[in-house]
mmCIF file of the N, C-alpha and C atoms, coordinates in Angstrom:
data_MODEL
# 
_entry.id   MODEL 
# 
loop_
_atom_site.group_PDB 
_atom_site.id 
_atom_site.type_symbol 
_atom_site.label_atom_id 
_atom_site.label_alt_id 
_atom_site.label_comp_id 
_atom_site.label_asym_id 
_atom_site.label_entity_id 
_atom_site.label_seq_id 
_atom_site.pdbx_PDB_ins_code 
_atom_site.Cartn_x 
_atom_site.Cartn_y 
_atom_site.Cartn_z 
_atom_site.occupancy 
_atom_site.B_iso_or_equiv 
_atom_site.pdbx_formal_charge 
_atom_site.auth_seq_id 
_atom_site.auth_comp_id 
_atom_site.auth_asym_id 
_atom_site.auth_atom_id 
_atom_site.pdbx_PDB_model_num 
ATOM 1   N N  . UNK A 1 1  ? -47.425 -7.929  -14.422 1.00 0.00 ? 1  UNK A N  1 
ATOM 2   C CA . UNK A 1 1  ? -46.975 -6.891  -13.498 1.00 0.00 ? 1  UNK A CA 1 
ATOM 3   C C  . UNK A 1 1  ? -46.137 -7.474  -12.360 1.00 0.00 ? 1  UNK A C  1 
ATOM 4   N N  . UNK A 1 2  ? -46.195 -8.968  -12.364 1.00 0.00 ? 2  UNK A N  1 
ATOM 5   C CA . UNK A 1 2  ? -45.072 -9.612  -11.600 1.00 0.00 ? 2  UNK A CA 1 
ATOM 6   C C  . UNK A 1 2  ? -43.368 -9.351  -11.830 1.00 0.00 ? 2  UNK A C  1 
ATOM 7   N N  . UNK A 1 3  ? -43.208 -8.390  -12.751 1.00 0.00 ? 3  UNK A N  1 
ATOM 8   C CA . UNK A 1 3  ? -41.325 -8.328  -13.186 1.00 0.00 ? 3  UNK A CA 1 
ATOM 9   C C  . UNK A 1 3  ? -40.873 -7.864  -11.904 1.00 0.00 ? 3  UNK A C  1 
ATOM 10  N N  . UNK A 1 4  ? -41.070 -7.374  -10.757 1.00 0.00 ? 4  UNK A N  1 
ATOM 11  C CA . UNK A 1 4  ? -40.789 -6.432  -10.168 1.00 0.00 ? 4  UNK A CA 1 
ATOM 12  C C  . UNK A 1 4  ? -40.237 -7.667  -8.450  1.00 0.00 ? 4  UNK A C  1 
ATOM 13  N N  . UNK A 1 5  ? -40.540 -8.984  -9.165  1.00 0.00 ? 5  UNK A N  1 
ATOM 14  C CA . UNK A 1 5  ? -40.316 -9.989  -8.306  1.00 0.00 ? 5  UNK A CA 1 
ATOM 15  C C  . UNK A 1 5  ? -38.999 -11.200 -8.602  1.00 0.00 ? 5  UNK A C  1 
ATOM 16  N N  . UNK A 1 6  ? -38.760 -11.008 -9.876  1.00 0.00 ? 6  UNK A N  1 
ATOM 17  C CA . UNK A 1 6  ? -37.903 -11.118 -10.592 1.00 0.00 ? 6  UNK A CA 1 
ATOM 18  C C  . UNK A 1 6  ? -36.197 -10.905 -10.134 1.00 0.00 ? 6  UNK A C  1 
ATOM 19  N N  . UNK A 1 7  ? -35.737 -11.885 -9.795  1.00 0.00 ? 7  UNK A N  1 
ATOM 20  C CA . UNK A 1 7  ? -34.231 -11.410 -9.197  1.00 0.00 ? 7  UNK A CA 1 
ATOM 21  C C  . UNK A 1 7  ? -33.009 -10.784 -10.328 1.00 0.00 ? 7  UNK A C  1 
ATOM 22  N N  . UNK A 1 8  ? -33.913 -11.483 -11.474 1.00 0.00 ? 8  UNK A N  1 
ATOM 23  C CA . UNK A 1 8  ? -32.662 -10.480 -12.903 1.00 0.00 ? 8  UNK A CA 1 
ATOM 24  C C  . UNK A 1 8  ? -32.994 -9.282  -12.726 1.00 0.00 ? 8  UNK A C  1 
ATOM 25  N N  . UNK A 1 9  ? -34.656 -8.842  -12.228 1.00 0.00 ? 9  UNK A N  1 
ATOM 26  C CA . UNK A 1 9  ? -34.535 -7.514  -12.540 1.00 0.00 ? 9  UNK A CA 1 
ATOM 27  C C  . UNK A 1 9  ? -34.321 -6.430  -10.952 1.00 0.00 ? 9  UNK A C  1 
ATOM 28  N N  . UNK A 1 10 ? -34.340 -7.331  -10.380 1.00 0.00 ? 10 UNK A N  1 
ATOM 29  C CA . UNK A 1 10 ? -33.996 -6.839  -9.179  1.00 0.00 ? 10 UNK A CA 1 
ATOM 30  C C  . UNK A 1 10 ? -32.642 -6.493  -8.905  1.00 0.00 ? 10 UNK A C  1 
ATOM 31  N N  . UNK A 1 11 ? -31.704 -7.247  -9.424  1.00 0.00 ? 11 UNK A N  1 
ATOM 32  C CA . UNK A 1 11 ? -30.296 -7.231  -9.648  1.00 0.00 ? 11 UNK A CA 1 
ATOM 33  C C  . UNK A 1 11 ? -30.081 -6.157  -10.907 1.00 0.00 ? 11 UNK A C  1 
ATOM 34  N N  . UNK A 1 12 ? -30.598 -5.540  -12.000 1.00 0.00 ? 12 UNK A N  1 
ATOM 35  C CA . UNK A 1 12 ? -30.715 -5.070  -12.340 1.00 0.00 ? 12 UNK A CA 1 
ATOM 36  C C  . UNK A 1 12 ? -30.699 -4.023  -11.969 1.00 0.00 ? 12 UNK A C  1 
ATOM 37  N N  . UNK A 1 13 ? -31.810 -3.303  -11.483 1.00 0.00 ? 13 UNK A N  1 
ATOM 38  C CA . UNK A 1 13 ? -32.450 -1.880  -10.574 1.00 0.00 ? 13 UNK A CA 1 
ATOM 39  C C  . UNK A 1 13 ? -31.384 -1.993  -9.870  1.00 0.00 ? 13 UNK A C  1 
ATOM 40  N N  . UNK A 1 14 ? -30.860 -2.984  -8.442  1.00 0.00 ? 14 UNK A N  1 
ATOM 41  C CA . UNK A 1 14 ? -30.095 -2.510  -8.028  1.00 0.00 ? 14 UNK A CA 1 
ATOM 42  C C  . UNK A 1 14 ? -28.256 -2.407  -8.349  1.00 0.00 ? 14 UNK A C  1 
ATOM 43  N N  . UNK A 1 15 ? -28.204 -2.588  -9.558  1.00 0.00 ? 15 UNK A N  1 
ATOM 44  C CA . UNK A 1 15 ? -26.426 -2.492  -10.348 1.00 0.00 ? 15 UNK A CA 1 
ATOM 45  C C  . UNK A 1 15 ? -27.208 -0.850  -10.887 1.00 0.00 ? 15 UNK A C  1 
ATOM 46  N N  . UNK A 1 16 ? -28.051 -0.368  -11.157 1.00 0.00 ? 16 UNK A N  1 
ATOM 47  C CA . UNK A 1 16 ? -28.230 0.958   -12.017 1.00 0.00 ? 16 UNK A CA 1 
ATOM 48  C C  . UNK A 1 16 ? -28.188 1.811   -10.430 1.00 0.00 ? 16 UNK A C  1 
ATOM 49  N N  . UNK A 1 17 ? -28.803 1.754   -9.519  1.00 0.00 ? 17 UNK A N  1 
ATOM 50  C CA . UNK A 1 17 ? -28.906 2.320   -8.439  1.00 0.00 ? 17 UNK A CA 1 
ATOM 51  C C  . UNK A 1 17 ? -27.309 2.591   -7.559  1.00 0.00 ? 17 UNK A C  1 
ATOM 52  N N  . UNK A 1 18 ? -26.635 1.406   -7.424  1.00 0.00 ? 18 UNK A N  1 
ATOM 53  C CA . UNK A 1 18 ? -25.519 1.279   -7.170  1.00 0.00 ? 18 UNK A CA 1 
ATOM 54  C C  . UNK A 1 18 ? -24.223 2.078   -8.049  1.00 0.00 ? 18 UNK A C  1 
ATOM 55  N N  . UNK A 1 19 ? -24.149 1.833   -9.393  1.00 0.00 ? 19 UNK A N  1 
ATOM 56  C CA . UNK A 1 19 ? -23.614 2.693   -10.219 1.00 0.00 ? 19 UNK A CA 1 
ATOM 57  C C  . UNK A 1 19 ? -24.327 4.712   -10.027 1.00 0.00 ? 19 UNK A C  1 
ATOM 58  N N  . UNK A 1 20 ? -25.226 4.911   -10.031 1.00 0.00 ? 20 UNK A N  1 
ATOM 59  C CA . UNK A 1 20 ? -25.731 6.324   -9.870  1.00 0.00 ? 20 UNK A CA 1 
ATOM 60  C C  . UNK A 1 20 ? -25.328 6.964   -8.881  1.00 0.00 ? 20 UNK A C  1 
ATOM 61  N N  . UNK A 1 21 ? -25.058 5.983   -7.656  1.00 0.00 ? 21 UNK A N  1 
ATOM 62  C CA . UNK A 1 21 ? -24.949 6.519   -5.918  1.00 0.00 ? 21 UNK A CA 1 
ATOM 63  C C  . UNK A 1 21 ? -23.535 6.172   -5.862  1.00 0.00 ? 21 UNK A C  1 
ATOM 64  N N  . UNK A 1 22 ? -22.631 5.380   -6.465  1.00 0.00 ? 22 UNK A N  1 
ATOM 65  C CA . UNK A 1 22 ? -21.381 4.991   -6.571  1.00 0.00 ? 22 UNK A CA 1 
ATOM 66  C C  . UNK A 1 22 ? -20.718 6.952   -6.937  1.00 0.00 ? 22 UNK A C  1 
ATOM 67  N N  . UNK A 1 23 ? -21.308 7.150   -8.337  1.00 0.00 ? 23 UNK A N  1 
ATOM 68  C CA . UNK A 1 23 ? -20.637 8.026   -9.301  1.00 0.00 ? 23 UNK A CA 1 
ATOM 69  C C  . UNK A 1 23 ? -20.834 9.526   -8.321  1.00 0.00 ? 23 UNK A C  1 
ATOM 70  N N  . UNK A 1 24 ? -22.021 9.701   -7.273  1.00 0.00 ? 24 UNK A N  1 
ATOM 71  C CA . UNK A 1 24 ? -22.386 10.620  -7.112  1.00 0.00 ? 24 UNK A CA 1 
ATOM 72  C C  . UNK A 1 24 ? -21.424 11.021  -6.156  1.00 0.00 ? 24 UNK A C  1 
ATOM 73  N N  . UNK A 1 25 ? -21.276 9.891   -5.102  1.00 0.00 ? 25 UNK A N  1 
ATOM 74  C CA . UNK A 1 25 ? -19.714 9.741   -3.692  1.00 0.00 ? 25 UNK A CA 1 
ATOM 75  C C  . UNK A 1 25 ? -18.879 10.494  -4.498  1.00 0.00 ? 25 UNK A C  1 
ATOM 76  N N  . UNK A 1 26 ? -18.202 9.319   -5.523  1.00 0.00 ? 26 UNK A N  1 
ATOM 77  C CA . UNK A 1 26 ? -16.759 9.434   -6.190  1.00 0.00 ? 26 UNK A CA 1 
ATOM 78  C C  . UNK A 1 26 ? -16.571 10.772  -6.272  1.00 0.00 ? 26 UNK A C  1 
ATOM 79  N N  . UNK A 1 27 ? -17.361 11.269  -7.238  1.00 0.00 ? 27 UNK A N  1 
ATOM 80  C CA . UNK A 1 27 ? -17.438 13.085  -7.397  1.00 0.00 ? 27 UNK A CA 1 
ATOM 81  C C  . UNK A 1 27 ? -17.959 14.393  -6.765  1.00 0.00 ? 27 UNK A C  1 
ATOM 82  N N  . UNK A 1 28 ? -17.543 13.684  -5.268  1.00 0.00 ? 28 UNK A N  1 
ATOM 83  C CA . UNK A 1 28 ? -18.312 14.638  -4.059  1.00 0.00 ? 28 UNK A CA 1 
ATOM 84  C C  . UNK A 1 28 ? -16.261 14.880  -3.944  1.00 0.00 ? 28 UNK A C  1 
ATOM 85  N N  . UNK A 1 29 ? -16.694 16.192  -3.555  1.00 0.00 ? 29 UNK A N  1 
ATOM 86  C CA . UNK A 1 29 ? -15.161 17.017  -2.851  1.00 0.00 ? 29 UNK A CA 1 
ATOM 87  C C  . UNK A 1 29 ? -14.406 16.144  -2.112  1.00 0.00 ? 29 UNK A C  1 
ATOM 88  N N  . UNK A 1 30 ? -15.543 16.054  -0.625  1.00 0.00 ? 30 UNK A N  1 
ATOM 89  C CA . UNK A 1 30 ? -15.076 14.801  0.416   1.00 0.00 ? 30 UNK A CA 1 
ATOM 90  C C  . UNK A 1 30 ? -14.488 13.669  0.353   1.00 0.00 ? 30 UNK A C  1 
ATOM 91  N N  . UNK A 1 31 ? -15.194 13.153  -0.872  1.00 0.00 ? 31 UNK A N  1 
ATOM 92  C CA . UNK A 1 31 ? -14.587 11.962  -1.442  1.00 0.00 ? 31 UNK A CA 1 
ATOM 93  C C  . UNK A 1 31 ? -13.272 11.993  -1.879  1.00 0.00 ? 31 UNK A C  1 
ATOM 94  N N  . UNK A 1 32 ? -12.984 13.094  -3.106  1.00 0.00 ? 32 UNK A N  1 
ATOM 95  C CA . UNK A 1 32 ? -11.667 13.088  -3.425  1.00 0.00 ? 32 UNK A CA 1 
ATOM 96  C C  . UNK A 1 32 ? -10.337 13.394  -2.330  1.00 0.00 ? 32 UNK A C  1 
ATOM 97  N N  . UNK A 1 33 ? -11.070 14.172  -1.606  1.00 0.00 ? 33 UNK A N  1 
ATOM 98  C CA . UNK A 1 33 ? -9.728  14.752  -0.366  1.00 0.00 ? 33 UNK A CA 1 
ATOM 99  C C  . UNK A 1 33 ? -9.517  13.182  0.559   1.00 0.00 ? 33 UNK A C  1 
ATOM 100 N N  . UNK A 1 34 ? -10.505 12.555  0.929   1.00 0.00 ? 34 UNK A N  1 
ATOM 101 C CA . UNK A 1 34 ? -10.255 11.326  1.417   1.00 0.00 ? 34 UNK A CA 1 
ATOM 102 C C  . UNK A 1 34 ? -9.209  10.098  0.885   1.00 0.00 ? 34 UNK A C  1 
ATOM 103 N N  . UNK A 1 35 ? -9.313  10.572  -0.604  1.00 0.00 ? 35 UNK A N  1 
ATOM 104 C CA . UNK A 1 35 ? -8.738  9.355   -1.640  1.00 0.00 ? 35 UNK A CA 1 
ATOM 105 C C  . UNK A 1 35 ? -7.185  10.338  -1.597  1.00 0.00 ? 35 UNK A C  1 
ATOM 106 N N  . UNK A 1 36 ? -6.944  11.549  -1.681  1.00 0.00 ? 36 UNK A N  1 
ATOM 107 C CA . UNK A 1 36 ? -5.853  11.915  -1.352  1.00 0.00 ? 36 UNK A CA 1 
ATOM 108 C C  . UNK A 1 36 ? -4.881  11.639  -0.156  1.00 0.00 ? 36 UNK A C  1 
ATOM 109 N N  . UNK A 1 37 ? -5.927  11.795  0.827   1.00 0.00 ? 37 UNK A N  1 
ATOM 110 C CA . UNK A 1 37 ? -5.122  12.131  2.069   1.00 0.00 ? 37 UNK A CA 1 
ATOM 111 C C  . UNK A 1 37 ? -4.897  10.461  2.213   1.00 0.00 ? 37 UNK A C  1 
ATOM 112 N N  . UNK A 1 38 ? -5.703  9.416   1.972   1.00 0.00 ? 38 UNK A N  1 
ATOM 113 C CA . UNK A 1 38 ? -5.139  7.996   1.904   1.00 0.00 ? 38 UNK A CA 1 
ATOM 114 C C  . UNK A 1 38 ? -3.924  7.481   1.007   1.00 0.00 ? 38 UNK A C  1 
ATOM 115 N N  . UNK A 1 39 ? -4.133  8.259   -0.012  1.00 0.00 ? 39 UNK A N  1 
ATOM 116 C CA . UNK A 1 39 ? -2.685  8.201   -0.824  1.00 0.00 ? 39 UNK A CA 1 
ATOM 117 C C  . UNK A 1 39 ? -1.264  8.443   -0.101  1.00 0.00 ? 39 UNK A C  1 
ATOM 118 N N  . UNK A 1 40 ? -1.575  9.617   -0.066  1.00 0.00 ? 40 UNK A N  1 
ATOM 119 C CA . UNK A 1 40 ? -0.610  10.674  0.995   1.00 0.00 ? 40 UNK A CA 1 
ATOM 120 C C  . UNK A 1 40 ? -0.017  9.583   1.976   1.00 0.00 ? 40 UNK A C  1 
ATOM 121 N N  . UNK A 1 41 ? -0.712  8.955   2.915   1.00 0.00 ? 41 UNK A N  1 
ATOM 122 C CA . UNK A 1 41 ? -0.117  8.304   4.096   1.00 0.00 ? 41 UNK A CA 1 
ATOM 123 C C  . UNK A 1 41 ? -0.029  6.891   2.897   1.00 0.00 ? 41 UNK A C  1 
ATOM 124 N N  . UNK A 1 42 ? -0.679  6.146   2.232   1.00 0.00 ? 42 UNK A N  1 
ATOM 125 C CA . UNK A 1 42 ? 0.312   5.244   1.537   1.00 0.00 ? 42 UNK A CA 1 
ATOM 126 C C  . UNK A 1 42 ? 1.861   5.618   0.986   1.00 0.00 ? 42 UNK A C  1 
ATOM 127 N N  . UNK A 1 43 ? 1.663   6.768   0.228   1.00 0.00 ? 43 UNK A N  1 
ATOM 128 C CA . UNK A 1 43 ? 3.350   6.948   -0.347  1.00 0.00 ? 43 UNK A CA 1 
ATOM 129 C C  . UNK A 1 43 ? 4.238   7.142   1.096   1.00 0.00 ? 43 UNK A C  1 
ATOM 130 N N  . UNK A 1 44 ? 3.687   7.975   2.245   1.00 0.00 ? 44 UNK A N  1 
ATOM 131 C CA . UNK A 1 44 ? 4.324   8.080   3.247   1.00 0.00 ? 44 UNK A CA 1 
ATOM 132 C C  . UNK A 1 44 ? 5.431   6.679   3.824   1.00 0.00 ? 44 UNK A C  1 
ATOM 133 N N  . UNK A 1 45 ? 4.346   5.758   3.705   1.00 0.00 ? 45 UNK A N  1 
ATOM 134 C CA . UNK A 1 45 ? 4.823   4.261   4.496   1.00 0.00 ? 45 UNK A CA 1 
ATOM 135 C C  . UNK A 1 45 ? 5.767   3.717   3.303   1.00 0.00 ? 45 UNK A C  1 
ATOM 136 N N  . UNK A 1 46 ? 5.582   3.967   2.145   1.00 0.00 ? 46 UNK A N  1 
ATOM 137 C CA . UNK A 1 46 ? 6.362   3.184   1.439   1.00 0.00 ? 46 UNK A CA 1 
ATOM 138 C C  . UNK A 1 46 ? 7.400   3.923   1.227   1.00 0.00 ? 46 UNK A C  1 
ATOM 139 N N  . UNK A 1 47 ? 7.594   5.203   1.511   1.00 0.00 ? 47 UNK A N  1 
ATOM 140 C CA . UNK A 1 47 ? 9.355   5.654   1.776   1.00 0.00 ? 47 UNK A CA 1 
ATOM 141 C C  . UNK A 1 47 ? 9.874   5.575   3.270   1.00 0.00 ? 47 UNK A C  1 
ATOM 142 N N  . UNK A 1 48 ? 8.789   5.874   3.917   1.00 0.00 ? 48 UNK A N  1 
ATOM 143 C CA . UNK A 1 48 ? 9.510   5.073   5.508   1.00 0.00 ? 48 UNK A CA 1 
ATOM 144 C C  . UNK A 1 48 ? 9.959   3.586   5.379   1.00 0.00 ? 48 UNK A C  1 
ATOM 145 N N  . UNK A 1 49 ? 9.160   2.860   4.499   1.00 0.00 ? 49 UNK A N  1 
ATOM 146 C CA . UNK A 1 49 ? 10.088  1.241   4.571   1.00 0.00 ? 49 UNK A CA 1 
ATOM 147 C C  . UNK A 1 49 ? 11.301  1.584   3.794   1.00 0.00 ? 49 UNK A C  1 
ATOM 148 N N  . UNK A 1 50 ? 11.115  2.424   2.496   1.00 0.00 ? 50 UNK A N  1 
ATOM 149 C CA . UNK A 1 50 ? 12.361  2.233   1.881   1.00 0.00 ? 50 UNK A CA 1 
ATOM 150 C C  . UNK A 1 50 ? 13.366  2.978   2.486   1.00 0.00 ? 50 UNK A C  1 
ATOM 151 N N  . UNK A 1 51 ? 13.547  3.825   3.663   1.00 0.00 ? 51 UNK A N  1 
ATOM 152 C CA . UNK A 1 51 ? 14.474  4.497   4.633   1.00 0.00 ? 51 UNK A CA 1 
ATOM 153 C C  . UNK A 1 51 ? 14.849  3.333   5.672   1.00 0.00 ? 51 UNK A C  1 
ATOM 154 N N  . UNK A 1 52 ? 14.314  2.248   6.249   1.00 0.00 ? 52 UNK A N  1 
ATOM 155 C CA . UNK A 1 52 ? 13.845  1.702   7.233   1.00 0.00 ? 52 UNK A CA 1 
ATOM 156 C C  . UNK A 1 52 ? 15.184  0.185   6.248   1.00 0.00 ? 52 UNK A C  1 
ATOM 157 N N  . UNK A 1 53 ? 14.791  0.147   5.208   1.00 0.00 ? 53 UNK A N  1 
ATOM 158 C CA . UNK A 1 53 ? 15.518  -1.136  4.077   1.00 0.00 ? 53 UNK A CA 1 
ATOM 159 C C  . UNK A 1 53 ? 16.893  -0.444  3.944   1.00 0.00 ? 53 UNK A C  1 
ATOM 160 N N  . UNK A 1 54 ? 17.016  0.776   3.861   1.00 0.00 ? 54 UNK A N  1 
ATOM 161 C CA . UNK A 1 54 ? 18.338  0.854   3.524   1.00 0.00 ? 54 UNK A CA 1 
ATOM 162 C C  . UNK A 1 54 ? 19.045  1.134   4.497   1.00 0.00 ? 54 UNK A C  1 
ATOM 163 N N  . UNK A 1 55 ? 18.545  1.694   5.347   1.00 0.00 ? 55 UNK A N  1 
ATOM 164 C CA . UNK A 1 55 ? 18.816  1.639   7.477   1.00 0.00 ? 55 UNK A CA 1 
ATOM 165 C C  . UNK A 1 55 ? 19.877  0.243   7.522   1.00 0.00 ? 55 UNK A C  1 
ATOM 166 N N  . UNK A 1 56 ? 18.951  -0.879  7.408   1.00 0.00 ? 56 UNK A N  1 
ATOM 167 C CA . UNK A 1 56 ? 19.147  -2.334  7.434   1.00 0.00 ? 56 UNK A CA 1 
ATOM 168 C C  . UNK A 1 56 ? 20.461  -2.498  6.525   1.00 0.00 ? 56 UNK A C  1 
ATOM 169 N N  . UNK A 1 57 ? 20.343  -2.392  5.315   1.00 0.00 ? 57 UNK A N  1 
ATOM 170 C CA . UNK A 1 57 ? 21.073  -3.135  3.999   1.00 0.00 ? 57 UNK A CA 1 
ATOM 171 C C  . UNK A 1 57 ? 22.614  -1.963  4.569   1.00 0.00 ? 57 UNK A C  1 
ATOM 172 N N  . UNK A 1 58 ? 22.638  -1.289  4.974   1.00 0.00 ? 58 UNK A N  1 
ATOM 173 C CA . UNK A 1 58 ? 23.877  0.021   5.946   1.00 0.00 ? 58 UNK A CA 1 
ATOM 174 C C  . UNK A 1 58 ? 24.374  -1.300  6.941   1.00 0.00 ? 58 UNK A C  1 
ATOM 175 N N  . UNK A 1 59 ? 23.753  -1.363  7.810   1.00 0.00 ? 59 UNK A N  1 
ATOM 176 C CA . UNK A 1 59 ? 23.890  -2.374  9.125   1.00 0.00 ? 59 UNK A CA 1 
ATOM 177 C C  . UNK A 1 59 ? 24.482  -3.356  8.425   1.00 0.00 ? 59 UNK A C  1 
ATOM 178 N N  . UNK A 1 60 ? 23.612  -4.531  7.823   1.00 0.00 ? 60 UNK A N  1 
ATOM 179 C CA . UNK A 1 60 ? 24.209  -5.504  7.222   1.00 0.00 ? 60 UNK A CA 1 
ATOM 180 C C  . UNK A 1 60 ? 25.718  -5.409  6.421   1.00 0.00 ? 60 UNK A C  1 
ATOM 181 N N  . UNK A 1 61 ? 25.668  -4.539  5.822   1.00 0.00 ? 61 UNK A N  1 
ATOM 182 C CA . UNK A 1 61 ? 26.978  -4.124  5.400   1.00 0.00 ? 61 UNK A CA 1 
ATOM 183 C C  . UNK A 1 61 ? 28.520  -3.889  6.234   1.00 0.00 ? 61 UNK A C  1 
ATOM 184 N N  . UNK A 1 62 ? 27.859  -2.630  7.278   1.00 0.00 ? 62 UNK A N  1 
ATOM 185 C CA . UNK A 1 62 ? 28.798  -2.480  8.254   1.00 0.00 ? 62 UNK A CA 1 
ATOM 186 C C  . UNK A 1 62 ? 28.829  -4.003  9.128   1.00 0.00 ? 62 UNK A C  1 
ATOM 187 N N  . UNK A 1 63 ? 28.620  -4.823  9.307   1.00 0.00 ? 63 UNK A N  1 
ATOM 188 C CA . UNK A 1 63 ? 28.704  -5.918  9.882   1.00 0.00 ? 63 UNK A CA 1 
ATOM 189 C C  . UNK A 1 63 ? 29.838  -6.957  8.972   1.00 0.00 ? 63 UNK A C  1 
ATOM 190 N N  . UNK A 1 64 ? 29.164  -6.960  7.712   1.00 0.00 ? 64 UNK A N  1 
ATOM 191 C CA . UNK A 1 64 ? 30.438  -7.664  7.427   1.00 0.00 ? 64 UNK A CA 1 
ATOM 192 C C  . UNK A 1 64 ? 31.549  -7.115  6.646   1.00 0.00 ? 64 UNK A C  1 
ATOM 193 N N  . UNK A 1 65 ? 31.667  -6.044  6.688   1.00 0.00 ? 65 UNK A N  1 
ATOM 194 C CA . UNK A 1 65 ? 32.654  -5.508  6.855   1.00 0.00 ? 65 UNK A CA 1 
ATOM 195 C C  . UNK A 1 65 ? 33.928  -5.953  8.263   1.00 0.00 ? 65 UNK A C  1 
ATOM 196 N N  . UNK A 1 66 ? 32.793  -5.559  9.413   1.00 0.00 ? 66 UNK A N  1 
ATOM 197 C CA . UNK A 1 66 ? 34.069  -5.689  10.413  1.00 0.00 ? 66 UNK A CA 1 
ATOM 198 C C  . UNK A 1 66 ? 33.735  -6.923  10.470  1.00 0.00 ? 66 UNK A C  1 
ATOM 199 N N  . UNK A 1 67 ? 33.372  -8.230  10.263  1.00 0.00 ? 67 UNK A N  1 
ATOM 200 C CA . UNK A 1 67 ? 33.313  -9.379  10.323  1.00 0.00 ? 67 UNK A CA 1 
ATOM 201 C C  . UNK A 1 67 ? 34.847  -10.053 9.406   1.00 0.00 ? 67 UNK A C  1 
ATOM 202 N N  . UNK A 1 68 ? 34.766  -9.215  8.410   1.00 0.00 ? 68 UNK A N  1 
ATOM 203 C CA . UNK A 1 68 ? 35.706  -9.201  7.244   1.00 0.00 ? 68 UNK A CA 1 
ATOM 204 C C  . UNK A 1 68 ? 37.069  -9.005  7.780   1.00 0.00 ? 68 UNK A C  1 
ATOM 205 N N  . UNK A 1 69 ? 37.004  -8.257  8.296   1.00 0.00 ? 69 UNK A N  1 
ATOM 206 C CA . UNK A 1 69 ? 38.168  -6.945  8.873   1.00 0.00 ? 69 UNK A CA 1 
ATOM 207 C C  . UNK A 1 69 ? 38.807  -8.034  10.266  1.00 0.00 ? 69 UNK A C  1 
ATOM 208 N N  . UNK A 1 70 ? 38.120  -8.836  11.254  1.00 0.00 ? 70 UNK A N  1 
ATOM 209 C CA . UNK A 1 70 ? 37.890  -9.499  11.928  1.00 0.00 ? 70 UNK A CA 1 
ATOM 210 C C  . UNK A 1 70 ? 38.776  -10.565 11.357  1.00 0.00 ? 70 UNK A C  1 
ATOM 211 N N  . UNK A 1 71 ? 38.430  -11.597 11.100  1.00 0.00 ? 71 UNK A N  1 
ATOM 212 C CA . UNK A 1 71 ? 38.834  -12.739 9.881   1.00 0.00 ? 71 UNK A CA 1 
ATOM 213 C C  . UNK A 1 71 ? 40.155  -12.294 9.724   1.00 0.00 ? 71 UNK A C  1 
ATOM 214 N N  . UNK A 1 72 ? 40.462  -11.108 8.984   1.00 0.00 ? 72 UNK A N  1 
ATOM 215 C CA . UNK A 1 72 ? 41.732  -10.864 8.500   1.00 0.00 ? 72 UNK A CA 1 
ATOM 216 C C  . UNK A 1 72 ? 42.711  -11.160 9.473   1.00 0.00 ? 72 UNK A C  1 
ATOM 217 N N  . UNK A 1 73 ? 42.447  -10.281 10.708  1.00 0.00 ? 73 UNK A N  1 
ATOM 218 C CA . UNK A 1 73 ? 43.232  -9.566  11.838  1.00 0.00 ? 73 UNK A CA 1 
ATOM 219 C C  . UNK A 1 73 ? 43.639  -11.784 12.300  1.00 0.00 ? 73 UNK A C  1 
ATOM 220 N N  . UNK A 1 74 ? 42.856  -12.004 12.634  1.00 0.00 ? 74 UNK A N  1 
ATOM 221 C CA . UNK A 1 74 ? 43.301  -13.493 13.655  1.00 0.00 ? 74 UNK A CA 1 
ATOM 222 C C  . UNK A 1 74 ? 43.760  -13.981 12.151  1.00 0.00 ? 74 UNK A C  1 
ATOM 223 N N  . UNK A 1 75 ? 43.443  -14.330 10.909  1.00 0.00 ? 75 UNK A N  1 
ATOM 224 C CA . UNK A 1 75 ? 44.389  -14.840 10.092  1.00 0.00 ? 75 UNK A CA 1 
ATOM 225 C C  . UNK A 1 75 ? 45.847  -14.657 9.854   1.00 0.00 ? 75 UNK A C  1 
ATOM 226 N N  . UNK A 1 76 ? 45.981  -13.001 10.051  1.00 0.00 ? 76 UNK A N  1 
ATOM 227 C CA . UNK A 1 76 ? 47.507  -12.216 10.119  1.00 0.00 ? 76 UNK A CA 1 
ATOM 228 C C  . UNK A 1 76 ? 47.956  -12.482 11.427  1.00 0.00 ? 76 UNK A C  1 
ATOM 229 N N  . UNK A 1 77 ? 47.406  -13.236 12.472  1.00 0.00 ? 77 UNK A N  1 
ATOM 230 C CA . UNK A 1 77 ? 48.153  -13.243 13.327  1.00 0.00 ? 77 UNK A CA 1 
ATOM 231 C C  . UNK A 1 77 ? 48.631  -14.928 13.834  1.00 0.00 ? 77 UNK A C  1 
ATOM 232 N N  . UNK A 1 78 ? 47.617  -15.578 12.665  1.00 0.00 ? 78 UNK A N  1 
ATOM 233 C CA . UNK A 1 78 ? 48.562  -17.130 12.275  1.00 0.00 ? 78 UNK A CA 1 
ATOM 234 C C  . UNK A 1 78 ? 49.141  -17.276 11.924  1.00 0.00 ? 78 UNK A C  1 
# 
């Protein structure tokens, strides 16, 4: 009647306990609207960076452009 001291079975009981109370969260309402609304603000941030990257990769562009444009002008005037 000693099993109950047992760390296999203790680890045991508690992976079956953990899985039962895991499954019961997951499939609570609360749960899912939480896992949404965290989604929600993930996709949010990852089109604000990709607005935020092409903001940048605009800039960088317009820069050497007139960097370009620049160059020309004092070359045409050697």
């Amino acid at each position: 009647m000693e099993f109950y001291k047992d760390t296999r079975f203790l680890c045991f009981v508690g992976g079956v306990a953990a899985a039962v109370v895991g499954s019961k969260v997951l499939k609570s309402p609360k749960a899912r609207e939480l896992c949404v609304a965290g989604m929600a603000k993930g996709m949010k941030l990852q089109q604000d960076a990709q607005v935020t990257f092409q903001n940048m990769k605009e800039d960088a562009q317009d820069l050497c452009y007139e960097a370009k444009a620049k160059a020309q002008e004092e070359e045409d005037r050697d």
